[in-house]
ChimeraX commands (.cxc) that place a marker at each C-alpha (Angstrom):
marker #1 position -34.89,-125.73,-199.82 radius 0.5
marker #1 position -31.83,-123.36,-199.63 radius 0.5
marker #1 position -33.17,-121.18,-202.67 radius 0.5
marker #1 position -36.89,-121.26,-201.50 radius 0.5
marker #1 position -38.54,-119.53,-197.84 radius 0.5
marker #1 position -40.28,-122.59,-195.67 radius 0.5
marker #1 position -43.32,-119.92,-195.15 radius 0.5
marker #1 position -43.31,-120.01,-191.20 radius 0.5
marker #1 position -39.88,-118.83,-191.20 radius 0.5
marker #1 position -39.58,-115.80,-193.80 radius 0.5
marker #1 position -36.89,-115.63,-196.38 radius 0.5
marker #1 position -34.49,-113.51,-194.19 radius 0.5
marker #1 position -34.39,-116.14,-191.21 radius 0.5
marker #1 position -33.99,-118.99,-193.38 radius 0.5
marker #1 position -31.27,-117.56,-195.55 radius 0.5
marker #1 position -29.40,-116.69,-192.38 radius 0.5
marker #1 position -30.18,-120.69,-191.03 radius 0.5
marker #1 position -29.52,-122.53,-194.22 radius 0.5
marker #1 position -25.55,-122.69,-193.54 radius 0.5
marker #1 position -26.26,-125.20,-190.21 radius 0.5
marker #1 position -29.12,-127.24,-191.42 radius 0.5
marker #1 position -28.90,-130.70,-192.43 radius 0.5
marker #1 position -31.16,-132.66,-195.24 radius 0.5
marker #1 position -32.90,-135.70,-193.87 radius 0.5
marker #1 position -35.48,-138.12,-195.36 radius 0.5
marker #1 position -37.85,-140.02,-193.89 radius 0.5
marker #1 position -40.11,-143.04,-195.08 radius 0.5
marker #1 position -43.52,-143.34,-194.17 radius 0.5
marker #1 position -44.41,-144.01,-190.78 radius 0.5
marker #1 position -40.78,-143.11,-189.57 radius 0.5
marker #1 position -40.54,-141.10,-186.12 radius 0.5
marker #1 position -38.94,-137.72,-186.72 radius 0.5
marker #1 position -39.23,-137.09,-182.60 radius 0.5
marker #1 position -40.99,-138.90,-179.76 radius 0.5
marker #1 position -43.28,-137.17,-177.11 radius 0.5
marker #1 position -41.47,-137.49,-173.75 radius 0.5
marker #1 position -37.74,-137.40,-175.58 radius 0.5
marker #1 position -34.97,-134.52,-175.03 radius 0.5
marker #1 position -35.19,-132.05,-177.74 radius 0.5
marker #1 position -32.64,-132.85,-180.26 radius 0.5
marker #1 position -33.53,-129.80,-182.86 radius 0.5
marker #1 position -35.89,-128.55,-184.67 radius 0.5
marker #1 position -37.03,-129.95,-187.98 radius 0.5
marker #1 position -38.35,-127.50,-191.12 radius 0.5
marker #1 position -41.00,-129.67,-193.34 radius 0.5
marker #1 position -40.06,-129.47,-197.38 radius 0.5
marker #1 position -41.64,-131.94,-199.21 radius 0.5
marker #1 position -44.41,-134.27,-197.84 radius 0.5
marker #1 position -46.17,-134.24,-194.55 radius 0.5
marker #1 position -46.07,-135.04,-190.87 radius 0.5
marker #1 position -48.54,-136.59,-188.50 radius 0.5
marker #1 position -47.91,-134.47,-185.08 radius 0.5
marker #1 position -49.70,-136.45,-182.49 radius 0.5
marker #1 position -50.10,-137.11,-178.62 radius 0.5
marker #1 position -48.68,-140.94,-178.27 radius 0.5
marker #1 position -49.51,-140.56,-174.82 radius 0.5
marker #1 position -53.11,-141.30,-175.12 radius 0.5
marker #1 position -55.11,-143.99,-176.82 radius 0.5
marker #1 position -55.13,-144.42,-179.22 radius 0.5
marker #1 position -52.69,-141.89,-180.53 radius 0.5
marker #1 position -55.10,-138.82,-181.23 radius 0.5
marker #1 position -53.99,-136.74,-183.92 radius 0.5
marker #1 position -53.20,-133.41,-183.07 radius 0.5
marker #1 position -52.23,-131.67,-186.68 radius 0.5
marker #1 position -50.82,-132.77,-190.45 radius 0.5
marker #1 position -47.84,-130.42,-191.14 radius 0.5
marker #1 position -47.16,-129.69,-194.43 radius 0.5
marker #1 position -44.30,-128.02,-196.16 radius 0.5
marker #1 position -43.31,-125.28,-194.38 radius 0.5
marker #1 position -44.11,-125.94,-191.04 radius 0.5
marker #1 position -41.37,-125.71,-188.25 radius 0.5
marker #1 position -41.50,-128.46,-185.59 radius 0.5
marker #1 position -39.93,-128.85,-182.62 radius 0.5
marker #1 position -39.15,-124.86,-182.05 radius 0.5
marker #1 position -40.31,-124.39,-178.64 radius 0.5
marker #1 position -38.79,-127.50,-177.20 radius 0.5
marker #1 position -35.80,-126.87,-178.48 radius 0.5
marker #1 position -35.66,-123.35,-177.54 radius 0.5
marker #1 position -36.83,-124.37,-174.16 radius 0.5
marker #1 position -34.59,-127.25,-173.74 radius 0.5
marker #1 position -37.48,-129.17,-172.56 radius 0.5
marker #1 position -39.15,-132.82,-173.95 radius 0.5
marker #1 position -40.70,-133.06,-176.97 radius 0.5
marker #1 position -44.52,-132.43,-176.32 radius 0.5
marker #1 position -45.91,-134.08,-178.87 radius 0.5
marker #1 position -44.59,-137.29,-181.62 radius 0.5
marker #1 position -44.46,-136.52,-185.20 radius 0.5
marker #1 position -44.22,-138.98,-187.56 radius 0.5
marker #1 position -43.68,-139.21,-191.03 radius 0.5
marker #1 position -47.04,-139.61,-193.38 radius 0.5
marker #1 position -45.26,-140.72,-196.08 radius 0.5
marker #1 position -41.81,-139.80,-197.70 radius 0.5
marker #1 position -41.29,-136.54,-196.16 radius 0.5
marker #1 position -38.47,-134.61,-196.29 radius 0.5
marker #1 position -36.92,-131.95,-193.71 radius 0.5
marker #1 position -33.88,-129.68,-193.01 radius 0.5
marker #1 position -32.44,-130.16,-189.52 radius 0.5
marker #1 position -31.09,-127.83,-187.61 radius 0.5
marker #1 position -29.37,-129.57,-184.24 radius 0.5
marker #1 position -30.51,-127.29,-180.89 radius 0.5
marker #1 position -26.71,-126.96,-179.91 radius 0.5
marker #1 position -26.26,-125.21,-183.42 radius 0.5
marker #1 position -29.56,-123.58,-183.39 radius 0.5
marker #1 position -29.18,-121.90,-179.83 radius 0.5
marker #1 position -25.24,-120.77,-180.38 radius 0.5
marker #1 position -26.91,-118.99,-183.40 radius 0.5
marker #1 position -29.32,-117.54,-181.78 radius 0.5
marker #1 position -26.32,-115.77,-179.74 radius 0.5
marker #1 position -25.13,-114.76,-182.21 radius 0.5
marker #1 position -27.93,-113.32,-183.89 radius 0.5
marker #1 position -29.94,-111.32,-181.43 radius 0.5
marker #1 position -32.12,-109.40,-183.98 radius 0.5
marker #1 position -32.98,-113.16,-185.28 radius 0.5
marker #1 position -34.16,-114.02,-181.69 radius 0.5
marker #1 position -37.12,-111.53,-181.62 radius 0.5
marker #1 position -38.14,-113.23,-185.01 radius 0.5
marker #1 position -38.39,-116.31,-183.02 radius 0.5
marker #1 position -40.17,-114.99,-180.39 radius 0.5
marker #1 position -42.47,-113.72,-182.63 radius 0.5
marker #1 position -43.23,-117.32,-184.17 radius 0.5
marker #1 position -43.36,-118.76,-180.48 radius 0.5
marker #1 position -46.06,-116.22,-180.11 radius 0.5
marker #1 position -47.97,-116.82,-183.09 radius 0.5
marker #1 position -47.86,-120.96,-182.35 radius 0.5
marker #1 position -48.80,-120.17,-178.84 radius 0.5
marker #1 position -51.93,-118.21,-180.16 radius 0.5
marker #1 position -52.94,-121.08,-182.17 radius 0.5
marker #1 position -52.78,-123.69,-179.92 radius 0.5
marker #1 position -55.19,-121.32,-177.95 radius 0.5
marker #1 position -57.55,-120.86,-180.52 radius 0.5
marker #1 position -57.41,-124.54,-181.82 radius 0.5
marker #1 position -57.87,-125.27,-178.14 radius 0.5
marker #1 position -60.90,-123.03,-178.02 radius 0.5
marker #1 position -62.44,-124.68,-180.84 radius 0.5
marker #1 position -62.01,-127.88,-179.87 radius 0.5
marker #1 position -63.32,-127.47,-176.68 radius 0.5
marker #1 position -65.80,-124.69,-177.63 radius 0.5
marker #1 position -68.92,-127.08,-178.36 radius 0.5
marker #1 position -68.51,-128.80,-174.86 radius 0.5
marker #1 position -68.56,-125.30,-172.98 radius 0.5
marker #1 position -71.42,-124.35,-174.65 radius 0.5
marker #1 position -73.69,-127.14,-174.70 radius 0.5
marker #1 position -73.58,-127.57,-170.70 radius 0.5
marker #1 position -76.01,-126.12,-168.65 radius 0.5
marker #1 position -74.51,-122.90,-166.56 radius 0.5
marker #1 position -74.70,-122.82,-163.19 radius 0.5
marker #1 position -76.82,-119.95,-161.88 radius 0.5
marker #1 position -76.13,-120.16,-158.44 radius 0.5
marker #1 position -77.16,-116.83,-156.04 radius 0.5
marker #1 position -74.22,-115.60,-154.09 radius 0.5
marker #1 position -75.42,-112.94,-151.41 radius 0.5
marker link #1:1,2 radius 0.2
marker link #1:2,3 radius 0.2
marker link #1:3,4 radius 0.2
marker link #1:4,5 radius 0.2
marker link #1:5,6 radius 0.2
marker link #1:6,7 radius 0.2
marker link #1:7,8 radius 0.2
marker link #1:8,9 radius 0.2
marker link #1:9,10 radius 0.2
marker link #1:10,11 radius 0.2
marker link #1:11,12 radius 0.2
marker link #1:12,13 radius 0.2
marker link #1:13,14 radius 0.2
marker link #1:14,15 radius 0.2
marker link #1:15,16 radius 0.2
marker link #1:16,17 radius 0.2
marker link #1:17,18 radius 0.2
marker link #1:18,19 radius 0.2
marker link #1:19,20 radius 0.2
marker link #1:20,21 radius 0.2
marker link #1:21,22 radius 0.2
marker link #1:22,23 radius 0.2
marker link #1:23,24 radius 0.2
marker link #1:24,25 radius 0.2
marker link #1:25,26 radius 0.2
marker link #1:26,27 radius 0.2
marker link #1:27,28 radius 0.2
marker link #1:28,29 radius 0.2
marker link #1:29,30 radius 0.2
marker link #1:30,31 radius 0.2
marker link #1:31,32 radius 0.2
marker link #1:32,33 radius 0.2
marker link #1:33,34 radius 0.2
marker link #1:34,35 radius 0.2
marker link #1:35,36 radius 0.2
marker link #1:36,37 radius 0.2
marker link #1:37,38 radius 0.2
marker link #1:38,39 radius 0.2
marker link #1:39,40 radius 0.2
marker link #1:40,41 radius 0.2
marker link #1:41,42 radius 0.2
marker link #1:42,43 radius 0.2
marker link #1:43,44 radius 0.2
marker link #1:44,45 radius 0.2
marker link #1:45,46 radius 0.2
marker link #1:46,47 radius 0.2
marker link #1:47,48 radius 0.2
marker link #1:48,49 radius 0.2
marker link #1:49,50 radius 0.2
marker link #1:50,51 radius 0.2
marker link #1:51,52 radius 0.2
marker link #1:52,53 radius 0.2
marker link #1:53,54 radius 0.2
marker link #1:54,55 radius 0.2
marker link #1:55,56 radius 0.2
marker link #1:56,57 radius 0.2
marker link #1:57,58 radius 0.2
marker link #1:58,59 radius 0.2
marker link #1:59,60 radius 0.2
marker link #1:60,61 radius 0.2
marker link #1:61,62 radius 0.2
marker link #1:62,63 radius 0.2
marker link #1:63,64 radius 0.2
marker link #1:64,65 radius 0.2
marker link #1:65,66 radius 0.2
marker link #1:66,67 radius 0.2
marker link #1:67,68 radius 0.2
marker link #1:68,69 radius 0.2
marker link #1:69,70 radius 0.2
marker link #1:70,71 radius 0.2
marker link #1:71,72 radius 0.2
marker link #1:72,73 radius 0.2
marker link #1:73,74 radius 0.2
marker link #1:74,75 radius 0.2
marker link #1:75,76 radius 0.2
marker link #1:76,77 radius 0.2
marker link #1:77,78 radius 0.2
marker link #1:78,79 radius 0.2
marker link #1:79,80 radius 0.2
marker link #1:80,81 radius 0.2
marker link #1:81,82 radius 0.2
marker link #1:82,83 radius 0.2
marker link #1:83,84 radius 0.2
marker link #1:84,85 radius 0.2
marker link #1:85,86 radius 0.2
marker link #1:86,87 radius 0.2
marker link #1:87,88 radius 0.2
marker link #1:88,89 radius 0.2
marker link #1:89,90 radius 0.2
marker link #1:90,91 radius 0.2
marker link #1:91,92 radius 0.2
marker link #1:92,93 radius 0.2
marker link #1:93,94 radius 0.2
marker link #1:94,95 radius 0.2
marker link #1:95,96 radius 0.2
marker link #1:96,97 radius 0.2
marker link #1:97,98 radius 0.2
marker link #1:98,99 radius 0.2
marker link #1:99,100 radius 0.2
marker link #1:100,101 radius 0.2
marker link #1:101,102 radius 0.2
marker link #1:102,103 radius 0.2
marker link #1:103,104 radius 0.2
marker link #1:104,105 radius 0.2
marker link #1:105,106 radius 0.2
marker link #1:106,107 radius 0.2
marker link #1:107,108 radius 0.2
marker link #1:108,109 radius 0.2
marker link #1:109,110 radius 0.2
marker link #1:110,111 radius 0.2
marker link #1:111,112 radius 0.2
marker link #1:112,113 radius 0.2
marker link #1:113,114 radius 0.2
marker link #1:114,115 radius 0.2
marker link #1:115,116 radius 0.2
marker link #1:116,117 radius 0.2
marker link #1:117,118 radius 0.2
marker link #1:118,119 radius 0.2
marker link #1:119,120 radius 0.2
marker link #1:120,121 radius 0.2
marker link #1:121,122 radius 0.2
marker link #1:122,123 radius 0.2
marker link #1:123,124 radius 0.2
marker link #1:124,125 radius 0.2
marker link #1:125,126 radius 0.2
marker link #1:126,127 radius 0.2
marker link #1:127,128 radius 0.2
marker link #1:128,129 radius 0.2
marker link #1:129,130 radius 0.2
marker link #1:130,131 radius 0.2
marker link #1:131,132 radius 0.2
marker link #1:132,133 radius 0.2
marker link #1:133,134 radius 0.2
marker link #1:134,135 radius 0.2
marker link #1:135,136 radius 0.2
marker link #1:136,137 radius 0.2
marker link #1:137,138 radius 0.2
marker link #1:138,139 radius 0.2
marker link #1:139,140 radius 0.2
marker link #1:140,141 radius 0.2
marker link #1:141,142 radius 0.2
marker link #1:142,143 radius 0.2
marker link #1:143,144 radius 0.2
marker link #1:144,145 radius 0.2
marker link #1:145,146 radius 0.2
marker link #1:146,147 radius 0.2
marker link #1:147,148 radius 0.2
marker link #1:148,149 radius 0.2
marker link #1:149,150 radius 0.2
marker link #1:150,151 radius 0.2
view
């Protein structure tokens, strides 16, 4: 995907990250990352898709289908923290890797690139909160309120 922008990313970003990333294939049904794993790096989705789902509960509930384009992994690897989620491949999906040892020594290197980042963080985190909403939405409002009097 060197000469094309994932769409999350922007052409600028991507240009300055194609140097460290790494091509990987996966067949269907192959684990890119496991929910409950270190973060290993963060994986940019070019051809095919990826079922991102909590294994935690069951059965597996599936959370979203990223296309190409979509950026997984980000905040954990930013973070350092576990994987949050599992994604797993759909069917033969291919992704550029970028290793979170690579991706955070870039990031000191390119502070200008970090407030990009931030910005995406910020934009996921806004959509989980509306997706949450949504989800959620339809139980809020069909319970009853409570209409207690406080004096």
């Amino acid at each position: 995907m060197a000469g094309n922008s994932p769409n999350k990313l922007g052409m600028e970003i991507w240009q300055a990250l194609v140097p460290i990333t790494a091509v990987r294939v996966f067949p269907k049904g192959a684990r890119l990352f496991q929910q409950g794993r270190p973060a290993e790096g963060i994986y940019v989705v070019e051809q095919g898709e990826v079922r991102v789902f909590l294994s935690s509960q069951k059965p597996a509930k599936i959370f979203e289908i990223a296309g190409p384009g979509a950026v997984l992994g980000l905040s954990e690897s930013v973070s350092g923290r576990d994987y949050k989620v599992t994604a797993e491949a759909a069917d033969q999906t291919k992704v550029s890797y970028i290793e979170r040892q690579q991706l955070m020594a870039f990031l000191r290197d390119h502070c200008d690139i970090c407030m990009e980042i931030v910005r995406l963080l910020s934009e996921d985190l806004h959509a989980l909160y509306h997706r949450f909403r949504v989800l959620n939405g339809a139980t809020v409002r069909g319970r009853k309120r409570s209409t207690r009097n406080v004096n």
